[in-house]
C-alpha positions in Angstrom: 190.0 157.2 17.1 192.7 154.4 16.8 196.0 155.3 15.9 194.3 157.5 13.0 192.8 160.9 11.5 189.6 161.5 12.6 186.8 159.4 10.8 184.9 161.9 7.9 180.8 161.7 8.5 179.0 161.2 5.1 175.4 162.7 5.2 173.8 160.8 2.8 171.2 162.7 0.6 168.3 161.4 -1.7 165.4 158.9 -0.7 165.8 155.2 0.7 164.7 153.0 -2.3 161.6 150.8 -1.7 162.3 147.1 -1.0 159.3 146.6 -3.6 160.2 148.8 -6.7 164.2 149.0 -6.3 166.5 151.4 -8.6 168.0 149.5 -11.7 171.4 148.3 -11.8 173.2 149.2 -7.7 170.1 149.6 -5.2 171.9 152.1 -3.5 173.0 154.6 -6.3 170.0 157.3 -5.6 172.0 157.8 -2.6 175.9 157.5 -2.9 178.1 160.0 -4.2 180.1 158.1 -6.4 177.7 156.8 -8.8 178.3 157.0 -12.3 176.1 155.5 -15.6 177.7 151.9 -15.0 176.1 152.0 -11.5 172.5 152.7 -13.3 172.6 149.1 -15.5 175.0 146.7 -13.7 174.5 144.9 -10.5 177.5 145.2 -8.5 178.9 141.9 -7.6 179.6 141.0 -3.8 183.0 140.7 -3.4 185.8 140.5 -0.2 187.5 143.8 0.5 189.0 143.6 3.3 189.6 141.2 5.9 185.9 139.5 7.1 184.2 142.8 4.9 182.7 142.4 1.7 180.7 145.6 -0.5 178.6 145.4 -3.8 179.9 148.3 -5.5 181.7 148.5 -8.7 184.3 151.2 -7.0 184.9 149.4 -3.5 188.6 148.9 -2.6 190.7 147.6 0.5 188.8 149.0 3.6 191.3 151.6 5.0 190.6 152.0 9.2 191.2 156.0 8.5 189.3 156.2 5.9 185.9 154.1 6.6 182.9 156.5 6.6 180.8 156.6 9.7 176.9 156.5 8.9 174.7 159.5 10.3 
């Protein structure tokens, strides 16, 4: 780790929606732990977060080094 607390793995639970009949609304939201009912019936926009990192999610912020999630 770089100058930081350790990076915090996120097991991701649910099933991997099908590129032929996606979710309404975010395509990942059967899957992430912060989805609420706005997730459900709006399309996040892409939008810049962070320098050279954009995320399509209505609760995305500035990427934090410490705080980034490593994928299992």
């Amino acid at each position: 780790v770089r100058g930081g607390a350790p990076k915090t793995r996120i097991r991701l639970a649910g099933d991997v929606p099908g590129p032929m009949d996606p979710p309404t609304g975010c395509r990942f939201r059967s899957r992430c732990w912060k989805a609420e009912d706005v997730c459900a019936t709006t399309t996040p926009p892409l939008r810049q977060v962070g320098d050279g990192h954009a995320a399509a999610c209505h609760f995305a912020g500035p990427l934090q080094e410490s705080a980034t999630a490593v994928a299992a």
